[in-house]
NUSETI-769426 format. One record per residue (C-alpha): residue in one letter; residue number from 1; z, x, y. Coordinates in Angstrom, 3 decimals, decimal comma. Each point is the difference from the previous one (the first is absolute). Layout:
r resn = a resi = NUM z = Z x = X y = Y $
...
This chain:
r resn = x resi = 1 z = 50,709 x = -15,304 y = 16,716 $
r resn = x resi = 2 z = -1,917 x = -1,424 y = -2,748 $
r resn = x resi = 3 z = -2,149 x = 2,742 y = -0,440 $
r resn = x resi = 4 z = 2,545 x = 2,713 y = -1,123 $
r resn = x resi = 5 z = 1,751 x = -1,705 y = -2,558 $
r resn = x resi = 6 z = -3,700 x = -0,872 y = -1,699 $
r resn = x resi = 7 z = -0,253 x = 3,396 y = 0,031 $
r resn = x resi = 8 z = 3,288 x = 0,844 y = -1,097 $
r resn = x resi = 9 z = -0,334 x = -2,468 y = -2,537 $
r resn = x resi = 10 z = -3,568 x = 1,711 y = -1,292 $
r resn = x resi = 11 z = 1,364 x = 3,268 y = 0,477 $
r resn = x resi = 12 z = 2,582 x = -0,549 y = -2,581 $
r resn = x resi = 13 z = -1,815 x = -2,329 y = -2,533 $
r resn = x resi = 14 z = -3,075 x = 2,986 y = 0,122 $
r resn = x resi = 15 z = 1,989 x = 1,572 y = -3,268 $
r resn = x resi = 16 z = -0,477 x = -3,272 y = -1,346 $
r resn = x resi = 17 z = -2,442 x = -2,419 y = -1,592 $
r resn = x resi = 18 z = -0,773 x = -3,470 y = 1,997 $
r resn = x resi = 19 z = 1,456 x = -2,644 y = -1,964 $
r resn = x resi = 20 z = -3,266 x = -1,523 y = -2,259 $
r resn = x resi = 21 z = -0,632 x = -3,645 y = 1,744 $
r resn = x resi = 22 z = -0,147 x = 2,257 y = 3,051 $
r resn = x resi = 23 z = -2,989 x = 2,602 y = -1,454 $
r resn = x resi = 24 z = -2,356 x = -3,015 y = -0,774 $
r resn = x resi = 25 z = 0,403 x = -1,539 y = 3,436 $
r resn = x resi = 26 z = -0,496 x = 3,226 y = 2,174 $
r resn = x resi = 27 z = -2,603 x = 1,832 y = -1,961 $
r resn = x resi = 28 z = -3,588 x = -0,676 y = 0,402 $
r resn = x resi = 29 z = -2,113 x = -0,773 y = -2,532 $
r resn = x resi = 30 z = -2,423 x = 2,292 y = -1,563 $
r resn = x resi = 31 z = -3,369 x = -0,443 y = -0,065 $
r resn = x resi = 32 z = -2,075 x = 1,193 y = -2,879 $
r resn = x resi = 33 z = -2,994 x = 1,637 y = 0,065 $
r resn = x resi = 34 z = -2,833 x = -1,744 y = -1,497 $
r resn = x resi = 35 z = -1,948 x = 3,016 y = -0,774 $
r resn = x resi = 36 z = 0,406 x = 3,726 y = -1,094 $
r resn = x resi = 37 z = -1,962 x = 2,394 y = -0,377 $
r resn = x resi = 38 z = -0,626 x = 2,198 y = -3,214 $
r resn = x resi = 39 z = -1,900 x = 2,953 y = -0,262 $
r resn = x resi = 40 z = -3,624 x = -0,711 y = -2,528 $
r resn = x resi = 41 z = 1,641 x = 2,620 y = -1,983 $
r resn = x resi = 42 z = 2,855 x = -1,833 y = -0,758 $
r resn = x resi = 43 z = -1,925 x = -3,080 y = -0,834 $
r resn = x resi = 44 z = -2,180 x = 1,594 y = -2,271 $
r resn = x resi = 45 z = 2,709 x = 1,587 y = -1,682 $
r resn = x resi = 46 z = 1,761 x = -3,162 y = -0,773 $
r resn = x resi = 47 z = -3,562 x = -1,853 y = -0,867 $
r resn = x resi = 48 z = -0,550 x = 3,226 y = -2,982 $
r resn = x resi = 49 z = 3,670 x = -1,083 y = -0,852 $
r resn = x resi = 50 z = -0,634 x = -3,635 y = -0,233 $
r resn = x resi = 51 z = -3,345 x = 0,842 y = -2,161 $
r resn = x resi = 52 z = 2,213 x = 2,158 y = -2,626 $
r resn = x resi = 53 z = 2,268 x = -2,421 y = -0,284 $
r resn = x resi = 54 z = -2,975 x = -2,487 y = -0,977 $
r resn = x resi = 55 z = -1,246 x = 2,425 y = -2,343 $
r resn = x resi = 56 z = 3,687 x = -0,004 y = -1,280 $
r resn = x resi = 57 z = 0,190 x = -3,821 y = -0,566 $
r resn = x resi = 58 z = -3,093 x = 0,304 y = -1,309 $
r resn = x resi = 59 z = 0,578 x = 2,215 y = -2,632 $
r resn = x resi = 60 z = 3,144 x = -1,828 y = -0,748 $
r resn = x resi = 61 z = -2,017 x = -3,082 y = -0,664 $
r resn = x resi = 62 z = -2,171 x = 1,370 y = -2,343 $
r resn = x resi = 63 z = 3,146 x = 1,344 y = -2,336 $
r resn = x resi = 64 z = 1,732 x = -3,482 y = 0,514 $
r resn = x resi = 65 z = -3,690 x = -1,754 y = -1,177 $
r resn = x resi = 66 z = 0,187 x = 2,574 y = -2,962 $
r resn = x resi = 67 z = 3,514 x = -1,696 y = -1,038 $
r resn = x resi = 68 z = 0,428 x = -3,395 y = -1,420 $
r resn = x resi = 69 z = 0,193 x = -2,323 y = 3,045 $
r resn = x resi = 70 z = 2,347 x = -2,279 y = -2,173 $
r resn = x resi = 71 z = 2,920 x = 2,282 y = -0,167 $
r resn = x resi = 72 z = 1,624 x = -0,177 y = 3,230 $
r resn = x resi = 73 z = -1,488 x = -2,828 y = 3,069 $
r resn = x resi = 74 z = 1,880 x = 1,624 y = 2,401 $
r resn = x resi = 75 z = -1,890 x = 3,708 y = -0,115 $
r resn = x resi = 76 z = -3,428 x = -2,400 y = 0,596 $
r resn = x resi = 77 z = 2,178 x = -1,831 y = 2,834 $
r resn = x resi = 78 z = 0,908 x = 3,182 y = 1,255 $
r resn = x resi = 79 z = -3,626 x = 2,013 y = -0,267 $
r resn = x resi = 80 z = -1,302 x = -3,196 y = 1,886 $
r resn = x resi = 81 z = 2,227 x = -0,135 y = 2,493 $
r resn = x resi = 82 z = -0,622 x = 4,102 y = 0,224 $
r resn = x resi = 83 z = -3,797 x = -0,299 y = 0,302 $
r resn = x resi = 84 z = 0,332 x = -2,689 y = 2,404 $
r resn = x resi = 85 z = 2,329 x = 2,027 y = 2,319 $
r resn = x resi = 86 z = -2,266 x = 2,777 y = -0,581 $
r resn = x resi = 87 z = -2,820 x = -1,984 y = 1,411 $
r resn = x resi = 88 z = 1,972 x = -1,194 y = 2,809 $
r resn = x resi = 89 z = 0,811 x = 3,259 y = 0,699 $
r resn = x resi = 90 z = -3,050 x = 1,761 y = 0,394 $
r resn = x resi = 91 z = -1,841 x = -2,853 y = 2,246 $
r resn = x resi = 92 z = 2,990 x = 0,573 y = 2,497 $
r resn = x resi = 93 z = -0,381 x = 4,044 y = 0,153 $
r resn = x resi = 94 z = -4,279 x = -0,800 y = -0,212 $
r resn = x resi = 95 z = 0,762 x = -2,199 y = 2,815 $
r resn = x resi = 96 z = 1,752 x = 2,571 y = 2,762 $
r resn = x resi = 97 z = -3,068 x = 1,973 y = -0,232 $
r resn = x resi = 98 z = -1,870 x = -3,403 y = 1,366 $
r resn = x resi = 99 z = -1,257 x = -0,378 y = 3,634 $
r resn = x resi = 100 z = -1,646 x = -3,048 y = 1,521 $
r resn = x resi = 101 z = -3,954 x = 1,119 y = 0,198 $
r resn = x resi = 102 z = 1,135 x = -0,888 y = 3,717 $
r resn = x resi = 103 z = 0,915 x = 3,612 y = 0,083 $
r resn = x resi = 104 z = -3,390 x = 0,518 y = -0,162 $
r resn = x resi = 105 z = -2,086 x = -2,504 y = 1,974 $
r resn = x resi = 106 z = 2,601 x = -0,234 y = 3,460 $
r resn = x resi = 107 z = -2,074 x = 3,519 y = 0,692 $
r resn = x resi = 108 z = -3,122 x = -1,559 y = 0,156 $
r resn = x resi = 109 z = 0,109 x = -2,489 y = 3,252 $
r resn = x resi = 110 z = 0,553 x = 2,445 y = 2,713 $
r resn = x resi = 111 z = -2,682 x = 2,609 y = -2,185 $
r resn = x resi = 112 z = -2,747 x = -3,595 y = 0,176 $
r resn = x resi = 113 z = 0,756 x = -0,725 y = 3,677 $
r resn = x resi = 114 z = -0,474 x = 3,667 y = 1,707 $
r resn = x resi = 115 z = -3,404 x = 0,570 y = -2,390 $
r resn = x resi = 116 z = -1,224 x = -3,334 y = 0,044 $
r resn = x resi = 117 z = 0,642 x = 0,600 y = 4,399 $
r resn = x resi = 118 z = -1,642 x = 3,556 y = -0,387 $
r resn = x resi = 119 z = -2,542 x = -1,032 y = -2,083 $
r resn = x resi = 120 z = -0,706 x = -3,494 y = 2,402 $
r resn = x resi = 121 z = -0,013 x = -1,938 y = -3,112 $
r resn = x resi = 122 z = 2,029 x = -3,648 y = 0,305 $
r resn = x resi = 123 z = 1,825 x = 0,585 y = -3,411 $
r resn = x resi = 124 z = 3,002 x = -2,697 y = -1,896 $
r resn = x resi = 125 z = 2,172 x = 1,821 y = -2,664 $
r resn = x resi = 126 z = 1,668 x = -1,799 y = -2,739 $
r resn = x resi = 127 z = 2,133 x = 0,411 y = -2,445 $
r resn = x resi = 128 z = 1,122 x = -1,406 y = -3,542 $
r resn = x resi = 129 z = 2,532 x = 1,108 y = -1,908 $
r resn = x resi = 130 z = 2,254 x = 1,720 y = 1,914 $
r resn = x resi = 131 z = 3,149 x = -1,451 y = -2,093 $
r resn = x resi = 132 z = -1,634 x = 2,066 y = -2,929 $
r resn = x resi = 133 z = 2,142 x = 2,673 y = -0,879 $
r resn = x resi = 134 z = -1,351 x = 3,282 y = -1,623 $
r resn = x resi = 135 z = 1,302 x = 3,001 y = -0,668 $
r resn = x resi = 136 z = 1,109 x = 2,060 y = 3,016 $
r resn = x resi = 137 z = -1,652 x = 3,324 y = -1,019 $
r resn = x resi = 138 z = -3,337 x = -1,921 y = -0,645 $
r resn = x resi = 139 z = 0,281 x = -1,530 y = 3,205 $
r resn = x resi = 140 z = -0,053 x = 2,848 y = 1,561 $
r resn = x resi = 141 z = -2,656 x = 1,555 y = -1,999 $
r resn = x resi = 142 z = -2,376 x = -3,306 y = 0,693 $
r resn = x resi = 143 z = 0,589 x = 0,614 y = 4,125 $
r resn = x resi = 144 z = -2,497 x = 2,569 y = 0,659 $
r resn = x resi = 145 z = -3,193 x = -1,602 y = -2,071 $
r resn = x resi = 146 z = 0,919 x = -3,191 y = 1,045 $
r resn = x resi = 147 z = -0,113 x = 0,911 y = 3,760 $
r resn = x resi = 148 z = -3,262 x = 2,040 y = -0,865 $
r resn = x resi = 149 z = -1,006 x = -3,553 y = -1,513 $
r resn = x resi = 150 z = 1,295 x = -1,542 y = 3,369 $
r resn = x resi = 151 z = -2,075 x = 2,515 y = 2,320 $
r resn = x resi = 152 z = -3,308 x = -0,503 y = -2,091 $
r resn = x resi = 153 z = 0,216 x = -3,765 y = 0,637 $
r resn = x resi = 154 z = 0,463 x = 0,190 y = 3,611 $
r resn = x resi = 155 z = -2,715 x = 2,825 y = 0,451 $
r resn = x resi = 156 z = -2,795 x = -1,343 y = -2,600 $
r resn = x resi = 157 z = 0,864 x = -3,454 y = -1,586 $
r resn = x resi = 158 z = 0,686 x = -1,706 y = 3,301 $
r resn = x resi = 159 z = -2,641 x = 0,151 y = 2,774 $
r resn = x resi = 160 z = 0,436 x = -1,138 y = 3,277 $
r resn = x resi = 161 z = 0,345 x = -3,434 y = 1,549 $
r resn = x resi = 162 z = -3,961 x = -0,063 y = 1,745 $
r resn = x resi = 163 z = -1,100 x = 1,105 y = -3,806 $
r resn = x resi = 164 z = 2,111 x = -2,415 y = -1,727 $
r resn = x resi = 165 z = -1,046 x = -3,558 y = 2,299 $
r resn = x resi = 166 z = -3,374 x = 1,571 y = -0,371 $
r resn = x resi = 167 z = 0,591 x = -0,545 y = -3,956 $
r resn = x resi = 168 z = 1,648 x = -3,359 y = 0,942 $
r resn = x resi = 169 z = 3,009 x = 1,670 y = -0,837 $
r resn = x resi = 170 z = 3,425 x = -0,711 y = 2,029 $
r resn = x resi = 171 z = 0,148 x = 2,500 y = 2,379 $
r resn = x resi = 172 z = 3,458 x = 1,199 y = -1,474 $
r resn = x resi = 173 z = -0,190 x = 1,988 y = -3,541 $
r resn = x resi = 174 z = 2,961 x = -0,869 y = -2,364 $
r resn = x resi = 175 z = 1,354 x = 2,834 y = -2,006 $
r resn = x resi = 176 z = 2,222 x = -0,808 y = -2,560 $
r resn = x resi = 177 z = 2,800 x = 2,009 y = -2,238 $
């Protein structure tokens, strides 16, 4: 009996809006997202944007230099607190082009482990750095020489564990990014 008089009840309030207090209880929260993505092109655009705008202030500057400084404090308050912001600025946009070098070296374990195995070399890879952040294009332009890099220390700079205790050596080589 219940039953059809909720619905009778939400049948007739569905014209309606729920009273406020009752939105906040029965809806759930949202969750944001803590990432997006944006194309490069997009980035880059707003980076060229950020760099006019320097050139801008700059300009600016230079023409409020060329006045006398004494005649009004607050357009020297105001170009400081403009070159400041400018600065500010263009670290943040320099900064979403940044990837942890990371990107790079979490490659490089699986790559050491199946040639060091096919190569019967006893091989430890480390890494430093990987909180480094560099630019995400030339990260991905350093990927290819660095795993040629990678390859040539497995196949010729490390020999293999009878060679090594023969050179009193440990028997495990150590390469290191």
């Amino acid at each position: 009996a219940t039953a059809p008089a909720t619905t009778a009840a939400t049948t007739a309030d569905a014209g309606s809006s729920p009273p406020r207090q009752q939105r906040k209880t029965s809806a759930k929260p949202v969750k944001e997202a803590s990432s997006i993505r944006v194309s490069v092109d997009k980035v880059d655009q707003i980076i060229n944007l950020v760099g006019e705008l320097i050139i801008t202030q700059s300009m600016l500057d230079q023409t409020v230099s060329e006045l006398d400084a004494a005649a009004d404090p607050r357009l020297l308050n105001g170009m400081s607190l403009l070159q400041r912001n400018a600065r500010d600025l263009q670290e943040a946009v320099m900064s979403v082009r940044m990837v942890p070098m990371d990107y790079v070296f979490s490659r490089y374990p699986r790559l050491v482990r199946d040639l060091a195995s096919k190569l019967d070399k006893d091989v430890e890879l480390t890494t430093e750095g990987e909180s480094t952040e560099l630019d995400k294009s030339l990260t991905e332009r350093i990927i290819d020489p660095l795993t040629h890099l990678v390859r040539n220390s497995l196949d010729h700079g490390i020999e293999s564990p009878e060679a090594r205790l023969a050179a009193g050596k440990p028997a495990t080589g150590r390469l290191t990014l």
